[in-house]
MINU-252324 format. One record per atom (N, C-alpha, C, O, CB): residue number from 0; residue in one letter; atom name; x, y, z. Coordinates in Angstrom, 1 decimal. Glycine has a CB too. Layout:
N
[martor NUM, "a", "CA", [X, Y, Z]] ...
END
This chain:
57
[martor 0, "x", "N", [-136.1, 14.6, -91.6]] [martor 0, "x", "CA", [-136.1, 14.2, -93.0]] [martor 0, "x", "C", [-135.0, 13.2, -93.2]] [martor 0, "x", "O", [-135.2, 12.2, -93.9]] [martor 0, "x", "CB", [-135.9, 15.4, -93.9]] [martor 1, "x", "N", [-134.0, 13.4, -92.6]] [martor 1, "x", "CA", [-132.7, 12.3, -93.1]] [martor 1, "x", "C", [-133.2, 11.0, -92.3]] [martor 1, "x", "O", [-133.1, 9.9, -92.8]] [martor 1, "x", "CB", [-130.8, 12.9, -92.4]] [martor 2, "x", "N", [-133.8, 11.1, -90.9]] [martor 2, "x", "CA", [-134.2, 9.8, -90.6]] [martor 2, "x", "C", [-135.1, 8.8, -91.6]] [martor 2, "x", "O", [-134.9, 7.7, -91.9]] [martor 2, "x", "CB", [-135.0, 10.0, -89.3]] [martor 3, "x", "N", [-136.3, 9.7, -92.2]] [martor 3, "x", "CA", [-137.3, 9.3, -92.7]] [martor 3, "x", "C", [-136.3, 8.5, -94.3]] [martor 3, "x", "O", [-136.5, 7.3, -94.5]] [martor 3, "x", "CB", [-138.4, 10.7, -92.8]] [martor 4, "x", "N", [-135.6, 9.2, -95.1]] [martor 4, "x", "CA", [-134.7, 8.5, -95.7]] [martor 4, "x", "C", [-133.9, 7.3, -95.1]] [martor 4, "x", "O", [-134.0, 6.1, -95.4]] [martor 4, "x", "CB", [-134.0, 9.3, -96.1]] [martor 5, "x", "N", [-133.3, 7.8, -94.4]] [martor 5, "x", "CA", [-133.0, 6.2, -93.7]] [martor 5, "x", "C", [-133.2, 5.3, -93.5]] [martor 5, "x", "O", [-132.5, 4.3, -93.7]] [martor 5, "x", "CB", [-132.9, 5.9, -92.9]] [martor 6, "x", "N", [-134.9, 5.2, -92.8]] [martor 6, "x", "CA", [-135.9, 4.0, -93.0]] [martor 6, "x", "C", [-136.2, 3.5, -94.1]] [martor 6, "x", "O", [-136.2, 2.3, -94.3]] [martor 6, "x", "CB", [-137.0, 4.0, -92.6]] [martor 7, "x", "N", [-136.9, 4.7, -95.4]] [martor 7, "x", "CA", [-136.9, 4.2, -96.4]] [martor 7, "x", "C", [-136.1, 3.6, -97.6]] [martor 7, "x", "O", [-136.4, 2.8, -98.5]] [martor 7, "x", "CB", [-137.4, 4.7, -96.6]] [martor 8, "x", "N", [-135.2, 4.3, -97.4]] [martor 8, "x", "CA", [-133.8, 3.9, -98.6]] [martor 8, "x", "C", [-132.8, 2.1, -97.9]] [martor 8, "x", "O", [-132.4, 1.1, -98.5]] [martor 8, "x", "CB", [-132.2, 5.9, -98.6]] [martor 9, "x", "N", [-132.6, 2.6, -96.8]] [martor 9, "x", "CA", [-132.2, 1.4, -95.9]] [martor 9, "x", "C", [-130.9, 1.2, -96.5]] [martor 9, "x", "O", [-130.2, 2.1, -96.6]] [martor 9, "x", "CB", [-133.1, 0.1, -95.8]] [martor 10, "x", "N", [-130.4, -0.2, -97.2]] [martor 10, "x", "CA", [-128.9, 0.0, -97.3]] [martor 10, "x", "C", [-128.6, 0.6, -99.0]] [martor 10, "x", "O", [-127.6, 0.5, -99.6]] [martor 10, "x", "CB", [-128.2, -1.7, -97.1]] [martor 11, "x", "N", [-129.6, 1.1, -99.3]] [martor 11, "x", "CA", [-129.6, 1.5, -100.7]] [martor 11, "x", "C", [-128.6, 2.7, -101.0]] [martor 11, "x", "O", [-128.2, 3.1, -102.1]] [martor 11, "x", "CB", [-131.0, 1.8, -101.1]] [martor 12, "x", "N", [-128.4, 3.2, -99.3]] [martor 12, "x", "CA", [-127.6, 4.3, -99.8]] [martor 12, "x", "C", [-126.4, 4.0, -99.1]] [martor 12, "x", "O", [-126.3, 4.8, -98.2]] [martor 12, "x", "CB", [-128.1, 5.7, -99.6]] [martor 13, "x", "N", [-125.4, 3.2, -99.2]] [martor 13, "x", "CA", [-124.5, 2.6, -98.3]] [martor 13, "x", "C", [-123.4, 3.8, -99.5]] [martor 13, "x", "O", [-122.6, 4.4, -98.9]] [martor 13, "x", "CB", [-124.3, 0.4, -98.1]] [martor 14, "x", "N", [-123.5, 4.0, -100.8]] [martor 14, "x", "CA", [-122.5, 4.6, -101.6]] [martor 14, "x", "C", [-122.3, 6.0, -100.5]] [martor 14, "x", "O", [-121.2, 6.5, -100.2]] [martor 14, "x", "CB", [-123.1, 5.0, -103.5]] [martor 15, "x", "N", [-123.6, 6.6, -100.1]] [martor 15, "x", "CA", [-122.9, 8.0, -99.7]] [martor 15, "x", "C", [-122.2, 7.9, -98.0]] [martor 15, "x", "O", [-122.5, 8.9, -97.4]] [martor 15, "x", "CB", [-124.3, 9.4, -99.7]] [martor 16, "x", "N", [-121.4, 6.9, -97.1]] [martor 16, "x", "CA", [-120.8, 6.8, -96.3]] [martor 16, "x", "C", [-119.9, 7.4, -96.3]] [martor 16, "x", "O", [-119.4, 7.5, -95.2]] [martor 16, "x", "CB", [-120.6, 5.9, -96.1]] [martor 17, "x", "N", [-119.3, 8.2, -97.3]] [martor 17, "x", "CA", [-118.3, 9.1, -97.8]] [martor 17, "x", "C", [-118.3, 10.6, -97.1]] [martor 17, "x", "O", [-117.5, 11.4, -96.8]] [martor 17, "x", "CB", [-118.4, 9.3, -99.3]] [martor 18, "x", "N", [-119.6, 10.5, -97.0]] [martor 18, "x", "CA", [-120.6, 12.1, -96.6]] [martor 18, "x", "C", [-120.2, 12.1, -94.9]] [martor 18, "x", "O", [-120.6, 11.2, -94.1]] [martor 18, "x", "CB", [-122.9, 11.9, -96.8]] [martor 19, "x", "N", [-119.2, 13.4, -94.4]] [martor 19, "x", "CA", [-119.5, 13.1, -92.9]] [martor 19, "x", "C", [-119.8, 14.5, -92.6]] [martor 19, "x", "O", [-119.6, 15.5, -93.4]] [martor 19, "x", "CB", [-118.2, 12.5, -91.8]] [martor 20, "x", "N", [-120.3, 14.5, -91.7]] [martor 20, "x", "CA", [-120.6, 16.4, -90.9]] [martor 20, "x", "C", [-119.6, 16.8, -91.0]] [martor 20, "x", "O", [-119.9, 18.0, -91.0]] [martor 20, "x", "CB", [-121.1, 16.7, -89.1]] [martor 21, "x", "N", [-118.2, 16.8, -91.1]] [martor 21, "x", "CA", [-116.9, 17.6, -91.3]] [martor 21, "x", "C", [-117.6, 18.0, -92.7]] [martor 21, "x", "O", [-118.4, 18.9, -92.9]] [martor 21, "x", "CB", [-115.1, 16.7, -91.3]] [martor 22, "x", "N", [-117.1, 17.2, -93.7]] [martor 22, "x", "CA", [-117.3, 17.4, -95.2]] [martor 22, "x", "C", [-118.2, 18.6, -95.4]] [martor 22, "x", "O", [-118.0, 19.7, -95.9]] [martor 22, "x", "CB", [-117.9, 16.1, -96.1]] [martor 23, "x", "N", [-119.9, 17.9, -94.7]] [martor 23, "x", "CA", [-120.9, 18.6, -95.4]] [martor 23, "x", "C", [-120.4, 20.2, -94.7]] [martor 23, "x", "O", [-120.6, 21.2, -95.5]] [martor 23, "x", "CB", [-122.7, 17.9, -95.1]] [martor 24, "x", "N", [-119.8, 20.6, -93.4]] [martor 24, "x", "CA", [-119.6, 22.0, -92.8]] [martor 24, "x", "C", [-118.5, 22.4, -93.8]] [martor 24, "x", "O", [-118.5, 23.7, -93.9]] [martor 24, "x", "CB", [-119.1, 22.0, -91.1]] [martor 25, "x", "N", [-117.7, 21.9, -94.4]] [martor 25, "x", "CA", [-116.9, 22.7, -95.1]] [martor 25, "x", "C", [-117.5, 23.0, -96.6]] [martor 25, "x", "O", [-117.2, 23.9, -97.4]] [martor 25, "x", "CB", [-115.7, 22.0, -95.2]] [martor 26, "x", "N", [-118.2, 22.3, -96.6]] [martor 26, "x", "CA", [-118.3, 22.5, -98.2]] [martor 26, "x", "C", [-119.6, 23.7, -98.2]] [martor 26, "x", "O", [-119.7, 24.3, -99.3]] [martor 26, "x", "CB", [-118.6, 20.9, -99.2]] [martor 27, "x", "N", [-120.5, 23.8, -97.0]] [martor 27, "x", "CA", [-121.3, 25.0, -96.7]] [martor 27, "x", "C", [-120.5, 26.0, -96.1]] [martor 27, "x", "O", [-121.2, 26.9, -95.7]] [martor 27, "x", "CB", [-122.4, 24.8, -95.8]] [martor 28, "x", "N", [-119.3, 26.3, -95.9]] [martor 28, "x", "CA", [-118.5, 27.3, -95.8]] [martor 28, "x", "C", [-117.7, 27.4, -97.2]] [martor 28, "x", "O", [-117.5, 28.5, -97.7]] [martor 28, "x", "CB", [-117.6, 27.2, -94.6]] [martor 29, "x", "N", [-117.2, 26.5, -97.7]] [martor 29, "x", "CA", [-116.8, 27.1, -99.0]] [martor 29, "x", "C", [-117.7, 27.8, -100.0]] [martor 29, "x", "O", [-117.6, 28.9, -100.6]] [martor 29, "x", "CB", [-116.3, 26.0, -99.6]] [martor 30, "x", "N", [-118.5, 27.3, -100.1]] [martor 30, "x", "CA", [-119.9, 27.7, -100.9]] [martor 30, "x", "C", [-120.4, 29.1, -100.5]] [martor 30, "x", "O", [-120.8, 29.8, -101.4]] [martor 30, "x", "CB", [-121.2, 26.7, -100.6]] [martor 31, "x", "N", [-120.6, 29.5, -98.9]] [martor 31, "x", "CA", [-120.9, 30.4, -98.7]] [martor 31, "x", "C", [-119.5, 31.5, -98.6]] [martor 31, "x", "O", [-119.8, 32.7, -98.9]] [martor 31, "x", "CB", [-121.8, 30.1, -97.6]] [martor 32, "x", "N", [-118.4, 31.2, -98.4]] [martor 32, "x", "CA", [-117.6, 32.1, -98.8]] [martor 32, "x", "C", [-117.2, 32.4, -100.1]] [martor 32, "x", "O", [-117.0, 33.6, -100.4]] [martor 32, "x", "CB", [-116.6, 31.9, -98.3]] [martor 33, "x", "N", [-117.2, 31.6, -100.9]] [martor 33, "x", "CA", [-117.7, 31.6, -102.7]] [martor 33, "x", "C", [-118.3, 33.1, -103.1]] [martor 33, "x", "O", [-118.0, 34.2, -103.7]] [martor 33, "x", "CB", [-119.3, 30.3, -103.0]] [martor 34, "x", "N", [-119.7, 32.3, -102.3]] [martor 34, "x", "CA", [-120.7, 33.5, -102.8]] [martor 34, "x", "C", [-121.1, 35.0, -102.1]] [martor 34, "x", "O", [-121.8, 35.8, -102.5]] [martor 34, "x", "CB", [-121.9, 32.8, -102.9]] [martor 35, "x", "N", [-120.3, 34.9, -100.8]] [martor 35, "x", "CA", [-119.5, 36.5, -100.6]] [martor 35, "x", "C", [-118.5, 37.5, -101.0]] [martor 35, "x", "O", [-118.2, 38.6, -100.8]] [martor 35, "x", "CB", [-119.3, 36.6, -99.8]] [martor 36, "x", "N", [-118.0, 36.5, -101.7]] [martor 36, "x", "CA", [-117.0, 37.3, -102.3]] [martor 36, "x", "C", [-117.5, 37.8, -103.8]] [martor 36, "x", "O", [-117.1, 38.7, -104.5]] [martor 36, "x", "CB", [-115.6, 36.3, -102.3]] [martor 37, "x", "N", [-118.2, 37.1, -104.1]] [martor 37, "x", "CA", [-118.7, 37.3, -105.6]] [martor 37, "x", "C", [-119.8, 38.7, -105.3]] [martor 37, "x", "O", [-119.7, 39.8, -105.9]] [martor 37, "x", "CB", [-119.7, 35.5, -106.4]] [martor 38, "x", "N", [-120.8, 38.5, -104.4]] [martor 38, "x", "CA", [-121.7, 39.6, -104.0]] [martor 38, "x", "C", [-120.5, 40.8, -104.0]] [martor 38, "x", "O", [-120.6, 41.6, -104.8]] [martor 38, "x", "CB", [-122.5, 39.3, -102.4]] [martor 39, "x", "N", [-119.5, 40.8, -103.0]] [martor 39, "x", "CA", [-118.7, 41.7, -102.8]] [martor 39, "x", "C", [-118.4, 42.4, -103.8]] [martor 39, "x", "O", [-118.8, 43.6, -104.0]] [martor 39, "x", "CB", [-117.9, 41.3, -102.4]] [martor 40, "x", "N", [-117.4, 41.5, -104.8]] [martor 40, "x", "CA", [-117.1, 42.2, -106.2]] [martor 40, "x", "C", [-118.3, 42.9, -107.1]] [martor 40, "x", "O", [-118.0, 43.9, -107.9]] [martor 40, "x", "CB", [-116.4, 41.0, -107.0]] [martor 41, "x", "N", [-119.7, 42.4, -107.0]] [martor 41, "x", "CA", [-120.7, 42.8, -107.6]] [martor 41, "x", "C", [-121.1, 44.4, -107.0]] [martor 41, "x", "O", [-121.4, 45.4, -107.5]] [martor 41, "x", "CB", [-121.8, 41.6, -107.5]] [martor 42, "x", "N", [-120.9, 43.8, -105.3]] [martor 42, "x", "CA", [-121.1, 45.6, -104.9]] [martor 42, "x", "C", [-120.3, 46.2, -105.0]] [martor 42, "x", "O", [-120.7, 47.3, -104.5]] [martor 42, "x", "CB", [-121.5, 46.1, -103.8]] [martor 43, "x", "N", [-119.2, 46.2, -105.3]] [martor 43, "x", "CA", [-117.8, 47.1, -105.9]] [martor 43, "x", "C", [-117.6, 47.3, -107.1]] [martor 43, "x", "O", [-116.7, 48.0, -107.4]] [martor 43, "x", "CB", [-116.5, 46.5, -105.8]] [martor 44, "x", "N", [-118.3, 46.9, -108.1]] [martor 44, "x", "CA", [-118.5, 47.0, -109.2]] [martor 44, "x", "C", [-119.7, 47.8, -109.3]] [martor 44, "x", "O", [-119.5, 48.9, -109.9]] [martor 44, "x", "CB", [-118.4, 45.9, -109.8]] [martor 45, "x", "N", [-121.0, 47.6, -108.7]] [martor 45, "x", "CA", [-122.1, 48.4, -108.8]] [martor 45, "x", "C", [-121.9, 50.3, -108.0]] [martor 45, "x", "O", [-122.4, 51.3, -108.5]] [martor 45, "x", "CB", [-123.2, 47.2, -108.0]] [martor 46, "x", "N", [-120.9, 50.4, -106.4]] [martor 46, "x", "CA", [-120.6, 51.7, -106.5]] [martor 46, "x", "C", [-119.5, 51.9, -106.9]] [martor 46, "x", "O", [-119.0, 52.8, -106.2]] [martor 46, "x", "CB", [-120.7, 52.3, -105.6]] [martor 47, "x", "N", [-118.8, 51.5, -107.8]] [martor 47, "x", "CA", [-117.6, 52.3, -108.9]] [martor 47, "x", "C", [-119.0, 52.8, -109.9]] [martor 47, "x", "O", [-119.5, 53.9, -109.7]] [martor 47, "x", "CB", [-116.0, 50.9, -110.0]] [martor 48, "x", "N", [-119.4, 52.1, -110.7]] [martor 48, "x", "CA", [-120.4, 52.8, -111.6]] [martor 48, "x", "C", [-121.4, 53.9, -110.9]] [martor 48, "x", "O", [-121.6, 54.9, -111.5]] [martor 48, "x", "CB", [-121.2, 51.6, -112.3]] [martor 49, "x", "N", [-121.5, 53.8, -110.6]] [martor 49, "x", "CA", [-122.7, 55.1, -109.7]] [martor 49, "x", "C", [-122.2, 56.2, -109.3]] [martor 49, "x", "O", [-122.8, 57.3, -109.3]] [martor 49, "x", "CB", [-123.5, 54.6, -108.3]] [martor 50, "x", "N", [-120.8, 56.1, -108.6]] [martor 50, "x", "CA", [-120.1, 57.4, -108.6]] [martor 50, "x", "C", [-120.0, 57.8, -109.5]] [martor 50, "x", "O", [-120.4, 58.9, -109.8]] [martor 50, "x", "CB", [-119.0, 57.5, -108.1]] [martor 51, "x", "N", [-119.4, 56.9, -110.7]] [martor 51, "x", "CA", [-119.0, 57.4, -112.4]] [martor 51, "x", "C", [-120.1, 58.0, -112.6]] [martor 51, "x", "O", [-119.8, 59.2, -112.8]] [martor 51, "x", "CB", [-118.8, 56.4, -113.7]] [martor 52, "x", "N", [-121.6, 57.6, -112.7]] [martor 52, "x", "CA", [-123.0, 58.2, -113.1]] [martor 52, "x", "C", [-122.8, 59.9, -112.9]] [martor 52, "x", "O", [-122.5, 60.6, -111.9]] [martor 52, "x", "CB", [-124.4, 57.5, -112.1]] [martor 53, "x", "N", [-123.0, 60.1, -114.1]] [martor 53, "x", "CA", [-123.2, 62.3, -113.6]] [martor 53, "x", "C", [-124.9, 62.5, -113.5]] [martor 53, "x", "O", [-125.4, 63.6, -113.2]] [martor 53, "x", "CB", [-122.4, 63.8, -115.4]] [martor 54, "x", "N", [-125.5, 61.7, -113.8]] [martor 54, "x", "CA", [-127.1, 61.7, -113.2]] [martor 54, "x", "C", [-127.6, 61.7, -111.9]] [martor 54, "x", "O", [-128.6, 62.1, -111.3]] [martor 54, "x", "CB", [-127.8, 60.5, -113.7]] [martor 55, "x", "N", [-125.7, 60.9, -111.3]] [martor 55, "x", "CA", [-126.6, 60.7, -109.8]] [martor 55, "x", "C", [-126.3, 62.0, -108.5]] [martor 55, "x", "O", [-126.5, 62.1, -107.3]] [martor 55, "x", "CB", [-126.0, 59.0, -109.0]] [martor 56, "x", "N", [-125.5, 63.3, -109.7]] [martor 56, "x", "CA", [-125.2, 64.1, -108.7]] [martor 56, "x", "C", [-126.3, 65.1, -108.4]] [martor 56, "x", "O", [-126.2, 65.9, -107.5]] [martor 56, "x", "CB", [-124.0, 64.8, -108.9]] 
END
């Protein structure tokens, strides 16, 4: 797919040279550590409530 952009965009995209495989690996590890930690807190938040639940004994 990125080749196929390549041929067709050609120097049209000379702005994103900024973009390197370091950048794009970090910023898919920031993103994905982001969003484990947020799951995390969500499943720490979801069994604190369920222990609290007296329905679920």
């Amino acid at each position: 797919m990125l080749v196929l952009i390549g041929l067709i965009a050609g120097d049209k995209i000379q702005f994103l040279n900024f973009l390197t495989a370091e950048s794009i690996a970090a910023a898919i590890w920031i993103v994905g550590g982001i969003g484990f930690l947020v799951k995390l807190v969500f499943w720490r938040i979801q069994k604190r409530r369920d222990a609290n639940d007296p329905e679920q004994a």
